[in-house]
RORO-541396 format. One record per residue (C-alpha): residue in three letters; x, y, z. Coordinates in nm, 4 decimals, m for minus. Example, Ala and Ser with C-alpha at 12.3 -4.5 7.8 and 13.67 -1.06 7.14 Angstrom:
<rec r="ALA" u="1.2300" v="m0.4500" w="0.7800"/>
<rec r="SER" u="1.3670" v="m0.1060" w="0.7140"/>
This chain:
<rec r="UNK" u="m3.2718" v="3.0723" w="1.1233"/>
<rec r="UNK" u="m3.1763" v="3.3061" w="0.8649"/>
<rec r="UNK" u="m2.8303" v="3.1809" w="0.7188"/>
<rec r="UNK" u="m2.7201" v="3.4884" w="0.5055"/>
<rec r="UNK" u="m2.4756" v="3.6759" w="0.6891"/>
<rec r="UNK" u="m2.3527" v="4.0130" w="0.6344"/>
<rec r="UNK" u="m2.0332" v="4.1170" w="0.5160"/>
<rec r="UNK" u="m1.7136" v="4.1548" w="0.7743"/>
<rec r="UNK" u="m1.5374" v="4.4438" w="0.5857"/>
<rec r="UNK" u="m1.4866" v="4.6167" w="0.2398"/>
<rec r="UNK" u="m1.4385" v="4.3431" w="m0.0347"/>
<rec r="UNK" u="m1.5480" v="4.0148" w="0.1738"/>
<rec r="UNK" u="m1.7720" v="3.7622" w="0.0506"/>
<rec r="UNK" u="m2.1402" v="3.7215" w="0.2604"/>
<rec r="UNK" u="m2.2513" v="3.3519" w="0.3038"/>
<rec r="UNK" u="m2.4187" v="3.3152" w="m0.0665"/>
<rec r="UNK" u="m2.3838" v="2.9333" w="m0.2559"/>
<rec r="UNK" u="m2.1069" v="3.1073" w="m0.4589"/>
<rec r="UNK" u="m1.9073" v="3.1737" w="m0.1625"/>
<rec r="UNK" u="m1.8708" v="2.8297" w="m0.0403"/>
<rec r="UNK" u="m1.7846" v="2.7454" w="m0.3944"/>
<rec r="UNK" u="m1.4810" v="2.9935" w="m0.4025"/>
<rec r="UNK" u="m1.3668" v="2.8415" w="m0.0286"/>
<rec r="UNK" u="m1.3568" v="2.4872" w="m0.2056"/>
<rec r="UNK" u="m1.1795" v="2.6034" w="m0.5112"/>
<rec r="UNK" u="m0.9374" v="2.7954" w="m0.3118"/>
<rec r="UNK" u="m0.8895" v="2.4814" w="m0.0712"/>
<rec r="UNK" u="m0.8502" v="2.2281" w="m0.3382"/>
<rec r="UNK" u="m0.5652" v="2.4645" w="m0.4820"/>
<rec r="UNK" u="m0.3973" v="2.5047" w="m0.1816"/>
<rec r="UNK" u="m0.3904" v="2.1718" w="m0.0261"/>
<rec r="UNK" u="m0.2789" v="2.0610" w="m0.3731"/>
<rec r="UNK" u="0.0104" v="2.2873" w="m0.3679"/>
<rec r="UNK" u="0.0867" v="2.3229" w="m0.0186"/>
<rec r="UNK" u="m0.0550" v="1.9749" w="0.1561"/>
<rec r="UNK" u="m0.2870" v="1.9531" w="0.5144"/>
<rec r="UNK" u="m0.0487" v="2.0489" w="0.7395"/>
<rec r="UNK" u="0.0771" v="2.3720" w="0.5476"/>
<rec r="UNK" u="m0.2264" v="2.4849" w="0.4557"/>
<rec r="UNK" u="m0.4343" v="2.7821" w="0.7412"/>
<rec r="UNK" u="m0.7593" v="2.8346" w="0.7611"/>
<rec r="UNK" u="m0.6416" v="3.2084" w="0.7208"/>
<rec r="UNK" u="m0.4360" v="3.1027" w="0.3846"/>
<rec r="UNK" u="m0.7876" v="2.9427" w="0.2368"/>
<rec r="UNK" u="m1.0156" v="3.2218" w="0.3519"/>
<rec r="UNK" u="m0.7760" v="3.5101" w="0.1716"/>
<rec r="UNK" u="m0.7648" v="3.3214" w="m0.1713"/>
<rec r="UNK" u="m1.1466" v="3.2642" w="m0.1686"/>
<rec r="UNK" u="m1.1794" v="3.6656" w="m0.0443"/>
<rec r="UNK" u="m1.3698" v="3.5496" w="0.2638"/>
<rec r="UNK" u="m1.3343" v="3.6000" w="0.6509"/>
<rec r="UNK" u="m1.1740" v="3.3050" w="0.8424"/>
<rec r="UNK" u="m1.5425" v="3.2512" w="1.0354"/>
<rec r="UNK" u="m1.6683" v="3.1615" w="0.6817"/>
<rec r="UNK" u="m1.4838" v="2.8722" w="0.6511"/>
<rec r="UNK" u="m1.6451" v="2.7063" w="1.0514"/>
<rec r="UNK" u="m1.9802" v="2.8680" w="0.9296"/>
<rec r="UNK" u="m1.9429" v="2.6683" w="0.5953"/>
<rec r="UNK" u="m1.7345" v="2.3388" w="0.6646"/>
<rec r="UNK" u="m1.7086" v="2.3738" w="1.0576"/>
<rec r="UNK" u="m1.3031" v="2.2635" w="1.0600"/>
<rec r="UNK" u="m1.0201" v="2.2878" w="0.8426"/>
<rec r="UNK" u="m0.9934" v="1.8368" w="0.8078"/>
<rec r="UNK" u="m1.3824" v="1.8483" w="0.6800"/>
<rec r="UNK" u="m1.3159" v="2.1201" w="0.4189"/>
<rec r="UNK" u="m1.0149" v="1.9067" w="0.2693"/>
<rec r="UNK" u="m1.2494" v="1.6056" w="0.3080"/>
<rec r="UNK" u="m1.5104" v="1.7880" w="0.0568"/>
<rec r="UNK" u="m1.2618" v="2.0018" w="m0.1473"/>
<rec r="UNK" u="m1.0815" v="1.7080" w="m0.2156"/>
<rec r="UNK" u="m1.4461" v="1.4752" w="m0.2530"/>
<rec r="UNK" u="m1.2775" v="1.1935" w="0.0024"/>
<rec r="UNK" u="m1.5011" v="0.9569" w="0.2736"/>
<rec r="UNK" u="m1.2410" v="0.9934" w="0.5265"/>
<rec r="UNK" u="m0.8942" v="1.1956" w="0.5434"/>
<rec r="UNK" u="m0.6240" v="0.9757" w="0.5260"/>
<rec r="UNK" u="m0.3994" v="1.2045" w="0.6729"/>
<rec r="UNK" u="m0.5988" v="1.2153" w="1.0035"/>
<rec r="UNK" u="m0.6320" v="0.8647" w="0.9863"/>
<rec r="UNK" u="m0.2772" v="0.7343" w="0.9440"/>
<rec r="UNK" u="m0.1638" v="1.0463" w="1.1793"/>
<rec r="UNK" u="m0.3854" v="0.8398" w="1.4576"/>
<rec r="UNK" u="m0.2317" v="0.4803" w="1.3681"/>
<rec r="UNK" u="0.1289" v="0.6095" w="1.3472"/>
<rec r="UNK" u="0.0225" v="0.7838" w="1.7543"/>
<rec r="UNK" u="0.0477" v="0.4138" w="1.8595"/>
<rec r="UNK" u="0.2473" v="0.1523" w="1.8860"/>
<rec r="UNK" u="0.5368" v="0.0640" w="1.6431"/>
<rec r="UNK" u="0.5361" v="m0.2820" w="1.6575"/>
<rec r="UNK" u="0.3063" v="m0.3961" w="1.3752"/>
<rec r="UNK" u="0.3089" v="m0.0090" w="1.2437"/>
<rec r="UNK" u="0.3906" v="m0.0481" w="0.8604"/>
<rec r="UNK" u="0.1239" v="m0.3316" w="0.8366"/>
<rec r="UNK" u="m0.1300" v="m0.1385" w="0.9715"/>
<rec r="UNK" u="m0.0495" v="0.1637" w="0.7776"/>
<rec r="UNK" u="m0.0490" v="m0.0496" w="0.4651"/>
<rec r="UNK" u="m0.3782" v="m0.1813" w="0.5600"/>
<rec r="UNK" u="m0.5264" v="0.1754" w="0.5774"/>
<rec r="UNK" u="m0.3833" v="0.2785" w="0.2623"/>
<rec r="UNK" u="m0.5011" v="0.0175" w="0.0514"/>
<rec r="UNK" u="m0.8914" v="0.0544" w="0.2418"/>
<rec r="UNK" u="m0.8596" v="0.4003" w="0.1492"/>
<rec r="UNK" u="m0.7886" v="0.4004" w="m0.2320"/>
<rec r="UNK" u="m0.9866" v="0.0707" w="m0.2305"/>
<rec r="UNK" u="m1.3140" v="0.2278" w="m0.1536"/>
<rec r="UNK" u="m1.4553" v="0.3944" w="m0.5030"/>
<rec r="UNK" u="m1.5769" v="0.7059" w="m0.3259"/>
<rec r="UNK" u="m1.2312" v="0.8117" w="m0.2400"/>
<rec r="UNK" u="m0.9717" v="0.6821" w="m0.5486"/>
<rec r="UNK" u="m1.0965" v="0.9256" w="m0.8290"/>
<rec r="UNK" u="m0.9609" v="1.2218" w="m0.6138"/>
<rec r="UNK" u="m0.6804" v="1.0666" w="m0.4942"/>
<rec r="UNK" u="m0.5735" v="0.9358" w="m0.8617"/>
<rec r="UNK" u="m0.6020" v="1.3020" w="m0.9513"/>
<rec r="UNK" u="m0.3767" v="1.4279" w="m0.6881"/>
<rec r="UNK" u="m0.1356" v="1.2159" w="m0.8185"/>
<rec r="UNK" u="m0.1826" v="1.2712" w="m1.1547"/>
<rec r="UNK" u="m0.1463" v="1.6080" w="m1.1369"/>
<rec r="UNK" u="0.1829" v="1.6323" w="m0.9922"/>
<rec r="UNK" u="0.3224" v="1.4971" w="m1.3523"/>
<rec r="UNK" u="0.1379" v="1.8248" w="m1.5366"/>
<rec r="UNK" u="0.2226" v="2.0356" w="m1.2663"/>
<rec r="UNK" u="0.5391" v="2.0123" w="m1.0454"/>
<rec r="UNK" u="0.3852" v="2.3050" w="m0.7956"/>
<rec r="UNK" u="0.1075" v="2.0533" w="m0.6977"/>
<rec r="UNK" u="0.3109" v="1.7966" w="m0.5031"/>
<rec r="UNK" u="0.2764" v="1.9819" w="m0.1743"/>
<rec r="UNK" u="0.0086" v="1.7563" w="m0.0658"/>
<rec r="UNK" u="0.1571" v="1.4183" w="m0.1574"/>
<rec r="UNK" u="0.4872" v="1.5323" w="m0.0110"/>
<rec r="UNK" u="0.3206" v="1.6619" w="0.3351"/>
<rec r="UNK" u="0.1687" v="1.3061" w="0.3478"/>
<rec r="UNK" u="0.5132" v="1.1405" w="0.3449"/>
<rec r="UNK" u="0.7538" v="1.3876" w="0.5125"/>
<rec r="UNK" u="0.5081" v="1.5288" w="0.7902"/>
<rec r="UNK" u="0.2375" v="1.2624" w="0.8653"/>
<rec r="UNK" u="0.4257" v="0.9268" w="0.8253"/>
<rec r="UNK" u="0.8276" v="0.9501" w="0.7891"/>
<rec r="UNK" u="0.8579" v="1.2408" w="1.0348"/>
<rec r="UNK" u="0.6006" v="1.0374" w="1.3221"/>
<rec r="UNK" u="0.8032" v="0.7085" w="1.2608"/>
<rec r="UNK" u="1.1379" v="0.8555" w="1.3089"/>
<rec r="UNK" u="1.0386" v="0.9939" w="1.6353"/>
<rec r="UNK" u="0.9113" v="0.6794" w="1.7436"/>
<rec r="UNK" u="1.1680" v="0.4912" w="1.6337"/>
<rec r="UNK" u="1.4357" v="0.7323" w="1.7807"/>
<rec r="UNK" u="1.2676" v="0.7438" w="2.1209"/>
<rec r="UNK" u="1.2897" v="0.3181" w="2.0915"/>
<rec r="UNK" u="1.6843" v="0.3589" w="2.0852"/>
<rec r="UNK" u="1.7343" v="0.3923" w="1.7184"/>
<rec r="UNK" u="1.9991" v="0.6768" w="1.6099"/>
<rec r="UNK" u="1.8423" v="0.9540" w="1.4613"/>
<rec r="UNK" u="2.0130" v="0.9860" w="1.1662"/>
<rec r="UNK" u="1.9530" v="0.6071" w="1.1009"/>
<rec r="UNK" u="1.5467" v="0.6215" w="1.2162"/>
<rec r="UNK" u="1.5250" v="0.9379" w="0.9716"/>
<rec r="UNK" u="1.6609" v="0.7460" w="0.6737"/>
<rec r="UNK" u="1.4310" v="0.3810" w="0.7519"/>
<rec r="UNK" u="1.1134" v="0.6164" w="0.7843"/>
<rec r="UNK" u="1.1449" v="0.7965" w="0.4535"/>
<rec r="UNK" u="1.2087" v="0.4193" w="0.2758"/>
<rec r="UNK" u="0.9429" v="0.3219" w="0.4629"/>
<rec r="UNK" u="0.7407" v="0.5695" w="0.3428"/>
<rec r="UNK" u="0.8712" v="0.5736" w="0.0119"/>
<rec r="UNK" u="0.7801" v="0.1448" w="m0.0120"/>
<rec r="UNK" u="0.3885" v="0.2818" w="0.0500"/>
<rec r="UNK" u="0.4419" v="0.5032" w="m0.2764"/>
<rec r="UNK" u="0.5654" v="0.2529" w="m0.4252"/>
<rec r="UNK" u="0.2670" v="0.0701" w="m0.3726"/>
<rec r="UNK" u="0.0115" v="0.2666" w="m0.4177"/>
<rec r="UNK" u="0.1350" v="0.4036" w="m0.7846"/>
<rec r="UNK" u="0.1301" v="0.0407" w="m0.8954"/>
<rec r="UNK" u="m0.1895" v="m0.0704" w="m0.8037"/>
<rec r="UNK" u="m0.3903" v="0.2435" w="m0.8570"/>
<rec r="UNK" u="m0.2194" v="0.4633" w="m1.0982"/>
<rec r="UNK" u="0.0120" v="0.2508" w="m1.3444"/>
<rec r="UNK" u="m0.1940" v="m0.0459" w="m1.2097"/>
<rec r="UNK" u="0.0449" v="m0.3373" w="m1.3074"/>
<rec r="UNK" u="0.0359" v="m0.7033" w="m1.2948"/>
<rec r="UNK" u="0.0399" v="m0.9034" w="m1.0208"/>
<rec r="UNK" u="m0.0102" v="m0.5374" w="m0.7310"/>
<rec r="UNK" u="m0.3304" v="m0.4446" w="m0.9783"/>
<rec r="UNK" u="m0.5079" v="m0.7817" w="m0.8895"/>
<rec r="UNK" u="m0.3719" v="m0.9109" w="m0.5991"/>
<rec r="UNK" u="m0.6390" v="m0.8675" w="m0.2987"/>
<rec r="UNK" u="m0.5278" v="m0.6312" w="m0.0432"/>
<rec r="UNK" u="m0.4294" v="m0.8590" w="0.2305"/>
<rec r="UNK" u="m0.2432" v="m1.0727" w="0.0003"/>
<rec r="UNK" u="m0.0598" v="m0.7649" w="m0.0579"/>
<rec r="UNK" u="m0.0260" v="m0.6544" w="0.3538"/>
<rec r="UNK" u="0.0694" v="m1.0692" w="0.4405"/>
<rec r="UNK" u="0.3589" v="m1.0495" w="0.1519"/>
<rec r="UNK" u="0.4682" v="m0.7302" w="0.1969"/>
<rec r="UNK" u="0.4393" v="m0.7361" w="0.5933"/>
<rec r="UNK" u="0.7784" v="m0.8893" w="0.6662"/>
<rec r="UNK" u="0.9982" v="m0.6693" w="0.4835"/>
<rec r="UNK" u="0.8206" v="m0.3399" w="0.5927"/>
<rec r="UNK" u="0.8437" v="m0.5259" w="0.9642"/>
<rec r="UNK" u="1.2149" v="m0.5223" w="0.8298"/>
<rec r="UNK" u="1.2996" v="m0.1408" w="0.7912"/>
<rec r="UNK" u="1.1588" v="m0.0455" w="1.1219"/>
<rec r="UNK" u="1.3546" v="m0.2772" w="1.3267"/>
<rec r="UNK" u="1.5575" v="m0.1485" w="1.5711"/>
């Protein structure tokens, strides 16, 4: 089957290697700057000076062109979106559990160091960190925990520590990597940490 395809209209790319190159670039930018959620398909496809249908010919959905743009295994935004779908009870420990599997595995924690990283040269770039916290665990917990009884002012403000705690975590073991977080093996760190995450969420 012949692959090439023709162009859509006056200035659009046609499916050479150097197109999908300019899609990546143009995701990794924007997802840096503007996080999963934010980020279209359409947004993507006009910075890299493609049609939309590139991007499905190319990556077939938006979560496996972050997965590549950003070189990660698995997106940890569709994963912890899935764990914070079910039940509350036991929520933070399981979310902790993911995050730490995540930057754990060495395929994944060069790119995710970066994202980080790059947020102290470059202000713009927090977009995606900040999606990850507002949108796909603070915002999710607060509804739950709101729904459970918890006033909404109240379940707002225990989500965003919550969420806050995982940063906390994460930029201690994996970016300034201090003593004891740096060494400690990761359930050691879910089993200590477990009770006072357990903690914010009650209702």
């Amino acid at each position: 089957m012949n692959k090439q395809l023709s162009k859509t209209g006056p200035g659009r790319r046609t499916g050479a290697p150097d197109t999908r190159q300019a899609i990546l670039d143009a995701a990794h930018a924007r997802f840096a700057a503007e996080g999963f959620t934010a980020t279209t398909v359409r947004s993507i496809a006009a910075d890299a000076g493609v049609d939309a249908a590139m991007i499905n010919y190319f990556f077939g959905s938006k979560q496996k062109l972050f997965e590549e743009a950003l070189a990660l295994r698995a997106n940890p935004v569709v994963i912890v979106t899935e764990l914070v779908e079910g039940s509350i009870e036991g929520l933070p420990r399981r979310i902790l559990t993911t995050l730490l599997a995540t930057w754990d595995d060495p395929a994944n924690r060069p790119s995710l160091i970066a994202i980080v990283t790059s947020i102290e040269d470059d202000p713009a770039q927090n977009g995606l960190l900040r999606d990850f916290l507002e949108k796909v665990i603070a915002g999710p917990v607060a509804a739950q925990l709101t729904a459970a009884g918890m006033q909404q002012g109240t379940a707002e403000v225990r989500a965003g520590l919550l969420a806050s705690m995982f940063v906390g975590v994460v930029m201690a073991r994996y970016v300034v990597c201090a003593s004891p977080m740096a060494d400690l093996p990761p359930q050691v760190i879910v089993d200590e940490l477990g009770p006072a995450l357990d903690a914010i969420l009650t209702v």
